[in-house]
ChimeraX commands (.cxc) that place a marker at each C-alpha (Angstrom):
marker #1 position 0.00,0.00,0.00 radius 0.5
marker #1 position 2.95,2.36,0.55 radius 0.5
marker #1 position 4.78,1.81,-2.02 radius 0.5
marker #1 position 1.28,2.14,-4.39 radius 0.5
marker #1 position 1.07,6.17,-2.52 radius 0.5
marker #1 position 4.63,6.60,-3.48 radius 0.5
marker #1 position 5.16,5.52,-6.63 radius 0.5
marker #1 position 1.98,7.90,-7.78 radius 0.5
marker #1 position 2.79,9.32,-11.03 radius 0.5
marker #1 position 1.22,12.03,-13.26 radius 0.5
marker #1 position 1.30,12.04,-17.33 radius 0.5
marker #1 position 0.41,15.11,-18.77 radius 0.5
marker #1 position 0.88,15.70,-22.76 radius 0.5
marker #1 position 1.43,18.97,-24.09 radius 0.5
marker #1 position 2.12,19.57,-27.91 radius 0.5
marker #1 position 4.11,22.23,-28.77 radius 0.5
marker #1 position 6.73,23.47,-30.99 radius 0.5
marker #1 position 8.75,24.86,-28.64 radius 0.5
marker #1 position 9.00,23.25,-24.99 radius 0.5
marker #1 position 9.53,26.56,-22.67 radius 0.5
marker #1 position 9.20,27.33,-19.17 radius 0.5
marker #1 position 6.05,29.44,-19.88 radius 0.5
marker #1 position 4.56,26.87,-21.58 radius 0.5
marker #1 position 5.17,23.88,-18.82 radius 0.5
marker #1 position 3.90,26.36,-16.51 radius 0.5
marker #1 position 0.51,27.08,-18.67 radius 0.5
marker #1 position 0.45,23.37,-18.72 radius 0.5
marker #1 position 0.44,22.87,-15.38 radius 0.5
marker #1 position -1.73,25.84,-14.27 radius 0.5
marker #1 position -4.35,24.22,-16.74 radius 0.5
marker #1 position -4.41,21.26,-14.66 radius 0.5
marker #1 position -4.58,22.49,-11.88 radius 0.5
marker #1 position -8.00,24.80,-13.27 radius 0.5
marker #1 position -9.14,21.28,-14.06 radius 0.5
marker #1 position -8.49,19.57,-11.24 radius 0.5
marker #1 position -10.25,22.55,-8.70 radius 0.5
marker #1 position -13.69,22.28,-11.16 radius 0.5
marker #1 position -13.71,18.84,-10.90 radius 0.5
marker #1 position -13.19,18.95,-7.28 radius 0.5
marker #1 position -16.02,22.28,-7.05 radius 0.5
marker #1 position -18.40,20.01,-9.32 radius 0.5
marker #1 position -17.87,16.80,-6.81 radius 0.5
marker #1 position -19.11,19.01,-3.98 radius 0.5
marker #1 position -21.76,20.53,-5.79 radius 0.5
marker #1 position -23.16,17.06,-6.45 radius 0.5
marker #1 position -23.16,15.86,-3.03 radius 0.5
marker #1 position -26.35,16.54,-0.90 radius 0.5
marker #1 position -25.14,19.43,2.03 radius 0.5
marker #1 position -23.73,22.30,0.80 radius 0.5
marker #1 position -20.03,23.74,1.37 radius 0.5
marker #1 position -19.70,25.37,4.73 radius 0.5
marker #1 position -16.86,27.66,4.88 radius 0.5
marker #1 position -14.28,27.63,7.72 radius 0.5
marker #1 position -12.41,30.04,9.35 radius 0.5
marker #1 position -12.25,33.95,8.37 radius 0.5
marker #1 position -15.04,34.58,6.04 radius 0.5
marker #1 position -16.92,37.33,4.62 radius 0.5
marker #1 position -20.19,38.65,6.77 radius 0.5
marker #1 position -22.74,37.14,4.16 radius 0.5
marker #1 position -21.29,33.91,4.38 radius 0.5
marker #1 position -21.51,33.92,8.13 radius 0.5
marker #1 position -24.90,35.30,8.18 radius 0.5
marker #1 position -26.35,32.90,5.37 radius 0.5
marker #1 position -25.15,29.78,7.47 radius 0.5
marker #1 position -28.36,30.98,9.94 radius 0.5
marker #1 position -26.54,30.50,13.53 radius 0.5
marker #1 position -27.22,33.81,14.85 radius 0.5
marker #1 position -24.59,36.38,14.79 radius 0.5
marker #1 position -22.52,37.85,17.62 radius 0.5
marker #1 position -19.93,40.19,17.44 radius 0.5
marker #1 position -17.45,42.31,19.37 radius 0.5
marker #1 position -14.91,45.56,18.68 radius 0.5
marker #1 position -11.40,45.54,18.77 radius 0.5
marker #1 position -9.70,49.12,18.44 radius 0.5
marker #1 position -5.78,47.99,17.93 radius 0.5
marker #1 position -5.04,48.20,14.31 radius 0.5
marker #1 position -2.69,44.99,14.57 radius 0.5
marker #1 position -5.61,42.77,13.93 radius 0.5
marker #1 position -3.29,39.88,12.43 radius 0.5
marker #1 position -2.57,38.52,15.75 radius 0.5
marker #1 position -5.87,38.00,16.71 radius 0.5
marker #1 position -6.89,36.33,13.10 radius 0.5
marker #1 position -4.27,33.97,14.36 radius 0.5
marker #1 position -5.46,32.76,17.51 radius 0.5
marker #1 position -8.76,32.49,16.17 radius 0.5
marker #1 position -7.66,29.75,13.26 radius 0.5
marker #1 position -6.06,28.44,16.12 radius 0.5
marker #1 position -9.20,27.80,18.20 radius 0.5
marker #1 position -11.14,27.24,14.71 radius 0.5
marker #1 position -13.66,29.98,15.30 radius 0.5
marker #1 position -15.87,30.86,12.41 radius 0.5
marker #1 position -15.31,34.57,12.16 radius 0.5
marker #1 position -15.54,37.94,10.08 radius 0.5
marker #1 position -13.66,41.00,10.26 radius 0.5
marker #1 position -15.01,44.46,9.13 radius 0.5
marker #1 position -13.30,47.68,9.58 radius 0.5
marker #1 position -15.55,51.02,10.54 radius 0.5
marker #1 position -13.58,53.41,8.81 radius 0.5
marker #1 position -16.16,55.90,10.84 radius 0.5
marker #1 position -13.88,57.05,13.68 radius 0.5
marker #1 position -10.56,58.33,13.45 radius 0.5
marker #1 position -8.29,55.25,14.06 radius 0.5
marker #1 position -10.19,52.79,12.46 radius 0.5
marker #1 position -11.83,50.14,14.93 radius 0.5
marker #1 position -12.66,46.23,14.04 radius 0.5
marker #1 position -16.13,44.38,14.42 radius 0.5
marker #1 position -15.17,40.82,14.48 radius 0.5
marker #1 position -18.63,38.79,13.54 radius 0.5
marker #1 position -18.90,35.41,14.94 radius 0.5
marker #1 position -21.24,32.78,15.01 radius 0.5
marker #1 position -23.72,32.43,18.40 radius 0.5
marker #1 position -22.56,28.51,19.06 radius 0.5
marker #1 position -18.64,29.88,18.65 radius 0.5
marker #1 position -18.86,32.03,21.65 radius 0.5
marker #1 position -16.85,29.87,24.67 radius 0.5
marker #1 position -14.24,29.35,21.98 radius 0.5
marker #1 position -14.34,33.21,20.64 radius 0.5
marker #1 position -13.97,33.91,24.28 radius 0.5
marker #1 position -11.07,31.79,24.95 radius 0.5
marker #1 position -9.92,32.77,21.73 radius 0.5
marker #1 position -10.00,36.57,22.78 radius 0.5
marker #1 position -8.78,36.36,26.49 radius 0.5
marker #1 position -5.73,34.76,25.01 radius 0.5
marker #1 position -5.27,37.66,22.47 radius 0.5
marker #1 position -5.54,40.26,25.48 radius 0.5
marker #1 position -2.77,38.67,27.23 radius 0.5
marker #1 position -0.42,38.53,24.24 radius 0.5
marker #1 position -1.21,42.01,24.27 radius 0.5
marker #1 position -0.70,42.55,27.76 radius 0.5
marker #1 position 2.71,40.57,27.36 radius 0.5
marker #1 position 3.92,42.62,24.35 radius 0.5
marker #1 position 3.22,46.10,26.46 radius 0.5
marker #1 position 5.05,44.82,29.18 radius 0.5
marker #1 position 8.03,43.76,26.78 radius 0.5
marker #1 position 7.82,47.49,25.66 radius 0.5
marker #1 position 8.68,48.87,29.21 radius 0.5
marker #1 position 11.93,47.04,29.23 radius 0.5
marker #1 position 14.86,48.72,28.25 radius 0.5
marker #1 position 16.59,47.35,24.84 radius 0.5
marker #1 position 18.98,45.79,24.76 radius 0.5
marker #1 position 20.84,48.18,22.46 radius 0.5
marker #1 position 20.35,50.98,24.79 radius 0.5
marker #1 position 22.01,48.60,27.46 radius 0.5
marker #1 position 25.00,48.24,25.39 radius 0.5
marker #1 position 25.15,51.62,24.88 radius 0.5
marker #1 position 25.05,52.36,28.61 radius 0.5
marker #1 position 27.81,49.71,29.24 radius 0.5
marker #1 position 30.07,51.07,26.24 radius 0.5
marker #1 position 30.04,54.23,28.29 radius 0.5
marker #1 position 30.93,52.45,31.62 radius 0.5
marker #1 position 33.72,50.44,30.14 radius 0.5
marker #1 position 35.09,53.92,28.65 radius 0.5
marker #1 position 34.86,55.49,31.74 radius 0.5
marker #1 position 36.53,52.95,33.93 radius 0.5
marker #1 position 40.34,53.87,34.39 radius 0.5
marker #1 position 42.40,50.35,33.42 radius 0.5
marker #1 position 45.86,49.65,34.62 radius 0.5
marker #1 position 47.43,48.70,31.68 radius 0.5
marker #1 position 50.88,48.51,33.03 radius 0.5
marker #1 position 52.43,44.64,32.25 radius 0.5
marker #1 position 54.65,43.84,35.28 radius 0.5
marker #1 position 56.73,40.92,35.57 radius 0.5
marker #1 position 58.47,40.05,38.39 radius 0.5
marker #1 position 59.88,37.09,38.62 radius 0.5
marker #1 position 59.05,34.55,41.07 radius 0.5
marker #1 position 61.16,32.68,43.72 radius 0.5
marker link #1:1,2 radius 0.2
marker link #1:2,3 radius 0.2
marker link #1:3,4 radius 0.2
marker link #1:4,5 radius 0.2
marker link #1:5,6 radius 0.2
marker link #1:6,7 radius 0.2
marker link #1:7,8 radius 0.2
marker link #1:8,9 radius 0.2
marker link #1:9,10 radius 0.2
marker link #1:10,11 radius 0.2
marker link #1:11,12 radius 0.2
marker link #1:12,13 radius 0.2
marker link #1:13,14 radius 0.2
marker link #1:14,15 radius 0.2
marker link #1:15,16 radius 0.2
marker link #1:16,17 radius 0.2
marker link #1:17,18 radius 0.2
marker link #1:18,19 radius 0.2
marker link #1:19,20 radius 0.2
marker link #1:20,21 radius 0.2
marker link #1:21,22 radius 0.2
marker link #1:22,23 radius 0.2
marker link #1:23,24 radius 0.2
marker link #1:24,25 radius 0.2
marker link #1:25,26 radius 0.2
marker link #1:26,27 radius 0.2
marker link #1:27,28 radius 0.2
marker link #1:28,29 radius 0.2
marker link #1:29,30 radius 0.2
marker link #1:30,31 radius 0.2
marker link #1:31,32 radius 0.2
marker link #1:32,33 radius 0.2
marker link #1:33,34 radius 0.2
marker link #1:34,35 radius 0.2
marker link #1:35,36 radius 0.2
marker link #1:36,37 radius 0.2
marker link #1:37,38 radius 0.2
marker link #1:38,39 radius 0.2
marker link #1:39,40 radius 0.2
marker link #1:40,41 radius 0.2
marker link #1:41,42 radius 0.2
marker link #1:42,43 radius 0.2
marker link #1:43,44 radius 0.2
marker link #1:44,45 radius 0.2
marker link #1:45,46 radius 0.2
marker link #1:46,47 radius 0.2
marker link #1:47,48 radius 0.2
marker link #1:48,49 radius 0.2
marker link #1:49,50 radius 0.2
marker link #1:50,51 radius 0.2
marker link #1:51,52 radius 0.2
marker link #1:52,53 radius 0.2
marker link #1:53,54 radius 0.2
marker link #1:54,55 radius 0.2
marker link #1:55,56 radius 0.2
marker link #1:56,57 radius 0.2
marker link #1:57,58 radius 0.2
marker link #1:58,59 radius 0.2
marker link #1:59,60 radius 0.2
marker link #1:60,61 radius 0.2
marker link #1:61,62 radius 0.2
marker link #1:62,63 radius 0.2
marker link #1:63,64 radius 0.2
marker link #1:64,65 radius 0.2
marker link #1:65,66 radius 0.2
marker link #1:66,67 radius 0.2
marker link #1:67,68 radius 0.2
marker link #1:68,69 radius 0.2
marker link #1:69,70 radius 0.2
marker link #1:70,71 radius 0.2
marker link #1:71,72 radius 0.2
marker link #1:72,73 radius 0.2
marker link #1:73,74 radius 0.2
marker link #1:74,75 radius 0.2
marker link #1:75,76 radius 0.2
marker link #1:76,77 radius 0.2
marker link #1:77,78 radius 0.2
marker link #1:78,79 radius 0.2
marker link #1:79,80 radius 0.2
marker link #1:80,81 radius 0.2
marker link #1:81,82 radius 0.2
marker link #1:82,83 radius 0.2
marker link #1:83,84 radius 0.2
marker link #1:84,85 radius 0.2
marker link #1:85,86 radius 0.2
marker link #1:86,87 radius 0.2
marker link #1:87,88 radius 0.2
marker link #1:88,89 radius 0.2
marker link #1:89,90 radius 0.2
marker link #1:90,91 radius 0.2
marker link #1:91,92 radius 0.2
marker link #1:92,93 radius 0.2
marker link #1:93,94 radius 0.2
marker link #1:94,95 radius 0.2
marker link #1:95,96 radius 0.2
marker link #1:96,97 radius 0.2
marker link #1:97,98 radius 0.2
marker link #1:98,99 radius 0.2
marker link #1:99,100 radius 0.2
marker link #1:100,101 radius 0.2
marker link #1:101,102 radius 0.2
marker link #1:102,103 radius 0.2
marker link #1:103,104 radius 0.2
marker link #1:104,105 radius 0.2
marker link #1:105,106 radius 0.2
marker link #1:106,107 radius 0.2
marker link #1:107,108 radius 0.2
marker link #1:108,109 radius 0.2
marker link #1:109,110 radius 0.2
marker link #1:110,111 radius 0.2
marker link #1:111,112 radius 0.2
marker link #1:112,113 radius 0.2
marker link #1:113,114 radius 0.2
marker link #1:114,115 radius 0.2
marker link #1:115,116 radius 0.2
marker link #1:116,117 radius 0.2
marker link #1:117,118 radius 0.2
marker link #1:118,119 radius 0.2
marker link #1:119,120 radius 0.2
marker link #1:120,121 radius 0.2
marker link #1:121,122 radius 0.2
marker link #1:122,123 radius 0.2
marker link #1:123,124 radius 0.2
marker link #1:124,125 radius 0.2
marker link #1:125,126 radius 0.2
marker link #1:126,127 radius 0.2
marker link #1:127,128 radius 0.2
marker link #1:128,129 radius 0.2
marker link #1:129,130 radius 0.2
marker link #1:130,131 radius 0.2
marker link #1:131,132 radius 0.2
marker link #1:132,133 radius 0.2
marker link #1:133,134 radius 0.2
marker link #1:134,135 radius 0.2
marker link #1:135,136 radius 0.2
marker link #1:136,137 radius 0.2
marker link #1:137,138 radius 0.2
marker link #1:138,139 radius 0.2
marker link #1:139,140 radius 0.2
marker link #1:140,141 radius 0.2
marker link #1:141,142 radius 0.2
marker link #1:142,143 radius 0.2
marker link #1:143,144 radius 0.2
marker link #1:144,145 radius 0.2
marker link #1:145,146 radius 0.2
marker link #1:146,147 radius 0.2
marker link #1:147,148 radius 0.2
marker link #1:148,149 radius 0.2
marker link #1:149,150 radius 0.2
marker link #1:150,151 radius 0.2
marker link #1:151,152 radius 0.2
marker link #1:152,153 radius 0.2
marker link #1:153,154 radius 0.2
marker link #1:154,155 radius 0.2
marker link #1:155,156 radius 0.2
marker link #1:156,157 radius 0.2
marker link #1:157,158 radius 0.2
marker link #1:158,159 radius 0.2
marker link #1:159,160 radius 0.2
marker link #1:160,161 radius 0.2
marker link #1:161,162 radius 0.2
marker link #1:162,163 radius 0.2
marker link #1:163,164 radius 0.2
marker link #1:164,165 radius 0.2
marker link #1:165,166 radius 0.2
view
C-alpha cells in the first residue's frame, strides 16, 4: 500500500513546438484549473452544501443561519488576533468602521462559537498585555550603549609587570 502512494505518477501531454518554461507552466496551471472544477463540481453534487471555515466574509456567516454575535477591537494589529482564532477554529468575520478616526474592528462570529471566541480573545488580550510589558523594558541596544560608556569610563591599569618569582 505504501509503495502504491509513493510511486503515484502524473502524465500530462502537451504539444508544442517549442517546450519553454512558460509553456510547462501554462500546462500545469491548466491542470490544476481542471483539477479545482472537478473537485467544485464533486461538492456541488453531493447533498449538504459547502460550509466555509475560518475567516469569512459577513454574508457567508450570516447565510449559514446560527445567529450572529460580534465584538470591537480598536488595535489596528488585527493579524494577531486572526491567528489565535484559526487556532481555536472559530468561524469569524472581520469588518473595519472606517467611521472614527483610528479605524476600529467588528469581528462577527457565530452564536454557538462564543466559549471558543472567548477563549480565543482572552488569550489575544494577554499577548497584548505581554507585548506592552516587553515594551517597558529597556533594549537591549540601549544597554549596550550604557555599558560602552561604563567600560570607557573605567580607568584600566594597563601597566604589564613581571616580576619574577622565587
Amino acid at each position: 500500500m505504501q509503495e502504491e502512494v509513493e510511486n503515484r505518477t502524473l502524465t500530462l501531454v502537451v504539444s508544442g513546438t517549442k517546450f519553454t518554461g512558460r509553456l510547462f507552466k501554462a500546462a500545469i496551471s491548466k491542470y490544476m484549473a481542471h483539477r479545482r472544477e472537478k473537485k467544485l463540481n464533486k461538492q456541488r453534487g453531493r447533498d449538504s452544501p459547502v460550509t466555509p471555515k475560518g475567516k469569512q466574509t459577513v454574508k457567508q456567516l450570516i447565510g449559514q443561519n446560527q445567529g450572529v454575535s460580534n465584538i470591537e477591537i480598536n488595535d489596528p494589529s488585527i493579524r494577531d488576533f486572526e491567528r489565535i482564532a484559526r487556532k481555536y477554529g472559530v468561524d469569524y468575520a472581520v469588518k473595519k468602521d472606517r467611521s472614527t478616526s483610528p479605524p476600529k474592528y467588528l469581528i462577527f462570529f457565530k452564536a454557538r462559537d462564543a466559549d471558543a471566541l472567548t477563549a480565543a480573545f482572552s488569550e489575544y488580550t494577554q499577548k497584548k498585555v505581554k507585548k506592552a510589558n516587553r515594551s517597558e523594558r529597556p533594549s537591549v541596544l540601549e544597554k549596550l550603549a550604557q555599558f560602552k560608556e561604563l567600560v570607557k569610563s573605567a580607568v584600566v591599569d594597563r601597566a604589564h609587570r613581571k616580576e619574577p618569582e622565587r
